[in-house]
Backbone as CSV, one residue per row, in Angstrom:
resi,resn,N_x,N_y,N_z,CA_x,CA_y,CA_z,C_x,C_y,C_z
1,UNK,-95.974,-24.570,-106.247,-95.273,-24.191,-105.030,-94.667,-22.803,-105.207
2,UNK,-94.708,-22.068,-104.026,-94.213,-20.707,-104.235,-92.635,-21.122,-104.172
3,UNK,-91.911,-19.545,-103.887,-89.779,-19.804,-104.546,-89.847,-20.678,-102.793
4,UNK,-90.717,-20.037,-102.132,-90.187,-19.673,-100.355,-89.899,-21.961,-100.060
5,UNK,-91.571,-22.400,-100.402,-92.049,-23.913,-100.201,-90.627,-24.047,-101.140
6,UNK,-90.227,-24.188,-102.194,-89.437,-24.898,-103.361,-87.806,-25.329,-102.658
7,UNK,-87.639,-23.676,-101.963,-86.216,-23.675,-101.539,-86.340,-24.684,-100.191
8,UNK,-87.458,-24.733,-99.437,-87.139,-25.415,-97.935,-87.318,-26.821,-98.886
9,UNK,-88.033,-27.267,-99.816,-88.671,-28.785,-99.974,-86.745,-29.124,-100.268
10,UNK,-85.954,-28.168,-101.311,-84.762,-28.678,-101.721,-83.579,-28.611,-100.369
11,UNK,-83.841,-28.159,-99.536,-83.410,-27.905,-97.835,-83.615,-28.919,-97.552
12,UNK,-84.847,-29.338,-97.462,-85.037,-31.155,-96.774,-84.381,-31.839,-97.421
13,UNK,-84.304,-31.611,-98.647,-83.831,-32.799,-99.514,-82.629,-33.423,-99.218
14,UNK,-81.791,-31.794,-99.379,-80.386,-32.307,-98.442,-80.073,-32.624,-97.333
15,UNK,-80.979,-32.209,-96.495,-80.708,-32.585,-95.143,-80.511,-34.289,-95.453
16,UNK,-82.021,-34.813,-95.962,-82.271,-35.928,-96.170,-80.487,-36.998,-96.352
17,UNK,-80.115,-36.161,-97.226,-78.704,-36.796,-97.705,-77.777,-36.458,-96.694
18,UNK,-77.777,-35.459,-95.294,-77.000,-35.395,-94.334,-77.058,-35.908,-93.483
19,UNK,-78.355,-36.544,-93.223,-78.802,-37.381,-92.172,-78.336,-38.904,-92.009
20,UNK,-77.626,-39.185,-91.072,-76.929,-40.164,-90.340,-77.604,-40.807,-89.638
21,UNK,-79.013,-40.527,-88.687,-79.573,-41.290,-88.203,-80.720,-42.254,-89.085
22,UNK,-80.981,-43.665,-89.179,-81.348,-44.409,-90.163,-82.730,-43.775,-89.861
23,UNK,-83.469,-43.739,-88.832,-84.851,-43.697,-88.733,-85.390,-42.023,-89.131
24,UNK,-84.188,-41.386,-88.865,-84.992,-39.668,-89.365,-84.984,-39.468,-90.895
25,UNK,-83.456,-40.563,-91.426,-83.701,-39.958,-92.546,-84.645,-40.809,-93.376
26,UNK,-85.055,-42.013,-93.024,-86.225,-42.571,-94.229,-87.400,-41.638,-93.525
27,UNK,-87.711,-40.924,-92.349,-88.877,-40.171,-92.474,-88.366,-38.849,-93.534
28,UNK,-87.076,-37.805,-93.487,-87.296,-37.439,-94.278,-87.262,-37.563,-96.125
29,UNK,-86.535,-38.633,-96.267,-87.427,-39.330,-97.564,-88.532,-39.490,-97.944
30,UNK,-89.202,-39.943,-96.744,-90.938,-40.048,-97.114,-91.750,-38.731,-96.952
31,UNK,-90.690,-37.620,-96.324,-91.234,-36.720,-96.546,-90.912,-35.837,-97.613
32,UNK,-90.051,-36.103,-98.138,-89.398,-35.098,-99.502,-89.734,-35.949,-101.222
33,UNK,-89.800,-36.950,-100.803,-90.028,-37.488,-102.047,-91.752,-38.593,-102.281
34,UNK,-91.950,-38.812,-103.658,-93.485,-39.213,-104.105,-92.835,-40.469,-103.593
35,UNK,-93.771,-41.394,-103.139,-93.490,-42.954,-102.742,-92.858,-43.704,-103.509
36,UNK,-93.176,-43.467,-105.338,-92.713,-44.047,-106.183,-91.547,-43.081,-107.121
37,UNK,-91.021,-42.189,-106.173,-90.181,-41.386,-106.932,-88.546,-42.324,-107.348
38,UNK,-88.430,-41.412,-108.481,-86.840,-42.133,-109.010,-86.045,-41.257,-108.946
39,UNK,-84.762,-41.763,-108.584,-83.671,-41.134,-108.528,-82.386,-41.490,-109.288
40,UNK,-82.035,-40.465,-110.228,-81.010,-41.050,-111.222,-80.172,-39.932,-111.190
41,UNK,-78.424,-40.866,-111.401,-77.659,-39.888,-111.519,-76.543,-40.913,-111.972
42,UNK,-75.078,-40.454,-112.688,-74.640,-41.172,-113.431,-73.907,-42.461,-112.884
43,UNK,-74.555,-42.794,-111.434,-74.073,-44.087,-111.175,-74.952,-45.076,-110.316
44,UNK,-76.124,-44.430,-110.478,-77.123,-45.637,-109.960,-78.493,-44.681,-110.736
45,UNK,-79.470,-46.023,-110.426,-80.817,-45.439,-110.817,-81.825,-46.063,-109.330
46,UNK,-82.162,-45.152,-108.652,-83.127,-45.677,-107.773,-84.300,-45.599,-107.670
47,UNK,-85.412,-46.096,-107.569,-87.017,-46.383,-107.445,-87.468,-46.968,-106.190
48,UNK,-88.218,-45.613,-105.559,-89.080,-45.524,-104.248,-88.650,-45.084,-103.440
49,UNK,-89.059,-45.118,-102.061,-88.748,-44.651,-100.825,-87.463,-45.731,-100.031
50,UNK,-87.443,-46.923,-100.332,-86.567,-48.302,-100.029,-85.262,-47.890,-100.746
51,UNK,-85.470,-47.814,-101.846,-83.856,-47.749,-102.791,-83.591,-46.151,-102.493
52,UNK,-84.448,-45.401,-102.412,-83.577,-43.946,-102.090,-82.953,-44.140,-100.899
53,UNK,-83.403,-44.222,-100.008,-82.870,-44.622,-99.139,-81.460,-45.325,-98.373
54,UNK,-81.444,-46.800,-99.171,-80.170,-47.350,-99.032,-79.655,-46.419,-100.177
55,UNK,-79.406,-45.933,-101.245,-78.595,-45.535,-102.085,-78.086,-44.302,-101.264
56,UNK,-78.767,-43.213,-100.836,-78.530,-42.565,-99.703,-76.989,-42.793,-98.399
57,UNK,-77.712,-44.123,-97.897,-77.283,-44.431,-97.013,-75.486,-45.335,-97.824
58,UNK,-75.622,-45.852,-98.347,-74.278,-46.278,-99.655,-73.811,-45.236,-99.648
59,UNK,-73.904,-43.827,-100.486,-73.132,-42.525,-100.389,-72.379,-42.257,-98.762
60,UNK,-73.339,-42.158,-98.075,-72.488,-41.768,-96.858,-71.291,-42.590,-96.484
61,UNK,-71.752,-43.919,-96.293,-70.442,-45.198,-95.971,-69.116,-44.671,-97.013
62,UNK,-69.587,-44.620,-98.063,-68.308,-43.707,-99.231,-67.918,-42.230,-98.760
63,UNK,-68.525,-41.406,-98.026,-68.187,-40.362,-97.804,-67.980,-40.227,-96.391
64,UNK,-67.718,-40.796,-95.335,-68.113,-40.524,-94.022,-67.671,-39.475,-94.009
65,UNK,-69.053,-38.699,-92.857,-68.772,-37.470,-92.173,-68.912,-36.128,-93.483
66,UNK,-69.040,-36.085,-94.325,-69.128,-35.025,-95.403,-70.355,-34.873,-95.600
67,UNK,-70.562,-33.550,-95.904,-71.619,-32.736,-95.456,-72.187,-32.075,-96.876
68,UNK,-73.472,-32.325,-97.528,-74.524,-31.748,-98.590,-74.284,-30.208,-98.404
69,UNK,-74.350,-29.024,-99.114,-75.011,-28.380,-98.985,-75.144,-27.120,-100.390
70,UNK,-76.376,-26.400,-100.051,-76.580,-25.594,-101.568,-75.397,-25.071,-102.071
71,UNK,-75.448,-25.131,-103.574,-74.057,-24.511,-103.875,-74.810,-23.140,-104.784
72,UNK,-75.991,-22.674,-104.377,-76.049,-21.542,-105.088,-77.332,-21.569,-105.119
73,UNK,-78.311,-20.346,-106.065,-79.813,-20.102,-106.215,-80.773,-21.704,-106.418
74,UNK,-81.739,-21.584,-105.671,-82.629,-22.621,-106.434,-83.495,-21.822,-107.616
75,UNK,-83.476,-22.143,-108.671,-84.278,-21.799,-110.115,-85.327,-23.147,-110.086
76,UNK,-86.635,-22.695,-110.087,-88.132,-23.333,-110.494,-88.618,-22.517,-111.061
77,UNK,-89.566,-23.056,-112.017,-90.804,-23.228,-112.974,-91.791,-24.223,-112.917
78,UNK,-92.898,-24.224,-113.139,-93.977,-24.950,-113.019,-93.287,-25.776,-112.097
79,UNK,-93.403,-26.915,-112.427,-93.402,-28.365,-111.667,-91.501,-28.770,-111.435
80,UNK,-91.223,-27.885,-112.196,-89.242,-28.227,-112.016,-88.492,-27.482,-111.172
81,UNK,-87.589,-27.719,-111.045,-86.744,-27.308,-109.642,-85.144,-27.713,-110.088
82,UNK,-84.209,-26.514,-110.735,-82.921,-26.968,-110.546,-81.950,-26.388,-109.519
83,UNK,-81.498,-26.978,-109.316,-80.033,-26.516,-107.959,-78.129,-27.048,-107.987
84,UNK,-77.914,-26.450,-107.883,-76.381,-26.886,-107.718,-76.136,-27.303,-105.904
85,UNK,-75.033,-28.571,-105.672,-74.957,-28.666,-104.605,-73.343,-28.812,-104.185
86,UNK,-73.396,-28.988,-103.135,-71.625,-29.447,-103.047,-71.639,-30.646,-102.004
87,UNK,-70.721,-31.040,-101.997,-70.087,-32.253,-101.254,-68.516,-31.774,-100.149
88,UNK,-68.855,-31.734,-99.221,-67.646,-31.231,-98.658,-66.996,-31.965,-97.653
89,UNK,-65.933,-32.651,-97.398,-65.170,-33.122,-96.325,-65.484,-32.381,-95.329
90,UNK,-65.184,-33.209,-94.144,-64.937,-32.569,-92.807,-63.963,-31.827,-92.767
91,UNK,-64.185,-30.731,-92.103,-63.123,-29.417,-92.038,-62.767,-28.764,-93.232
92,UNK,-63.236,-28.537,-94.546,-62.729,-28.587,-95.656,-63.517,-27.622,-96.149
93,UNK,-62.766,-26.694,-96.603,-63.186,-25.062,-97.509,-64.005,-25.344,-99.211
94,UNK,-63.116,-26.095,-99.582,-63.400,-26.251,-100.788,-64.434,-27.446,-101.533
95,UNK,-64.969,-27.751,-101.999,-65.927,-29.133,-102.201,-65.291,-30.051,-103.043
96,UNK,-65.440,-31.226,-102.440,-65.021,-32.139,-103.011,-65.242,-32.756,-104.463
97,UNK,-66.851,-32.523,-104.303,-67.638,-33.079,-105.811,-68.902,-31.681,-105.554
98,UNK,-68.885,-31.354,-106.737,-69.808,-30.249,-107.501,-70.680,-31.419,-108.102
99,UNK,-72.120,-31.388,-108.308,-72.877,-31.761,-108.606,-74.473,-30.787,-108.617
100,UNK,-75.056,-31.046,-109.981,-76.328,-30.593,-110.386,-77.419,-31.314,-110.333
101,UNK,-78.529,-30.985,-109.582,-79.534,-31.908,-109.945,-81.532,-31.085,-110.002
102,UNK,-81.543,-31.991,-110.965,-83.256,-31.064,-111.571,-84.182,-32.631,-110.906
103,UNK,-85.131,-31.402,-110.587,-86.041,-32.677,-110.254,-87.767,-31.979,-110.619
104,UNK,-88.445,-32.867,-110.557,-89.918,-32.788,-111.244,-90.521,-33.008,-109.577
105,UNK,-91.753,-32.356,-109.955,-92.475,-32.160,-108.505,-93.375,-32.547,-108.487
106,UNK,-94.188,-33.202,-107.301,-95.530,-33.303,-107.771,-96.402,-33.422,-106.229
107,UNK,-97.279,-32.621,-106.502,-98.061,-32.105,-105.094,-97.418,-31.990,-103.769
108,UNK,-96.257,-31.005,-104.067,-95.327,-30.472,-103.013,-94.170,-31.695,-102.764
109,UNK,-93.838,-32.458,-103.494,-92.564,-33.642,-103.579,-92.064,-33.677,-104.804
110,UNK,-91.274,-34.259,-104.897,-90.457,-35.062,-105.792,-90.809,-35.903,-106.682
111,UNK,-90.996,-35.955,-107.429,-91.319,-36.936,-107.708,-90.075,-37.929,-109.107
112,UNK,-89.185,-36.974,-109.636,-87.894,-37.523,-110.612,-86.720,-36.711,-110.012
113,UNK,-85.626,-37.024,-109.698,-84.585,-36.534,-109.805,-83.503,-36.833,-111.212
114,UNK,-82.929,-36.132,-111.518,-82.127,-36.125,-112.442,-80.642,-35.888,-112.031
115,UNK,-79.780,-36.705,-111.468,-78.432,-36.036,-111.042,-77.332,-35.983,-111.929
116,UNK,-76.431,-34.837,-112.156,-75.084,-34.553,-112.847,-74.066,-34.197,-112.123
117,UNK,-72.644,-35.050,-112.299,-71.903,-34.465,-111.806,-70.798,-33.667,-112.309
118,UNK,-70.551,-32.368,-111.762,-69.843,-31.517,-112.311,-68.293,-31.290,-112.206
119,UNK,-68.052,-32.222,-110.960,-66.612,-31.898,-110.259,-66.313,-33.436,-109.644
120,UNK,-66.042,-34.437,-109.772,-65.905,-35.643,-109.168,-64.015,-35.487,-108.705
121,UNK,-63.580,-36.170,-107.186,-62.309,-36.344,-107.357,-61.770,-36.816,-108.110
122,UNK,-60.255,-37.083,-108.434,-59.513,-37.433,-109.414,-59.015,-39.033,-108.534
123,UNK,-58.571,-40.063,-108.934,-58.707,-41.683,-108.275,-57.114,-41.472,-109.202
124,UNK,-56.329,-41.646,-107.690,-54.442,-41.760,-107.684,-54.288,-42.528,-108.589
């Protein structure tokens, strides 16, 4: 994939995770990720288009209304793709949770995610 395909496929991706309506976002799941892709990060591990999905849809119910978006350059090589993202409240300057995630590609998708988080809130 050229930088131009890499940066929109990681654009969908998030959208994917901004999307509130149930039926757009399992299309864009099935469009951003391999059917049998996994998704791991340090508090779930998900496998396919079904579990990305609800795991997806779990984040939001925990976050209502907060909004994905790039937190800086996308860097690829061959088949990998890393990015920084943010997590931001409604109305809110600053991000809530900083998080990294690398993912493996495969014939213009996804096919592994790898998620890290860099900035999680602090729990009163």
């Amino acid at each position: 994939m050229n930088d131009t395909a890499t940066r929109t496929l990681v654009e969908r991706y998030l959208q994917g995770w901004n999307e509130t309506d149930a039926l757009r976002r399992r299309a864009l799941v099935e469009e951003v990720y391999a059917e049998h892709a996994v998704y791991t990060d340090p508090m779930v591990q998900a496998c396919g288009w079904e579990t990305i999905d609800a795991t997806i849809a779990a984040v939001q119910s925990m976050f209502p209304g907060h909004v994905f978006r790039l937190g800086g350059p996308v860097d690829a090589h061959h088949d990998m793709v890393r990015f920084q993202w943010h997590l931001f409240a409604p109305g809110a300057d600053e991000p809530l949770v900083i998080g990294f995630d690398v993912a493996q590609l495969d014939d213009g998708r996804i096919r592994q995610v790898l998620g890290f988080l860099d900035k999680v809130p602090q729990v009163a």
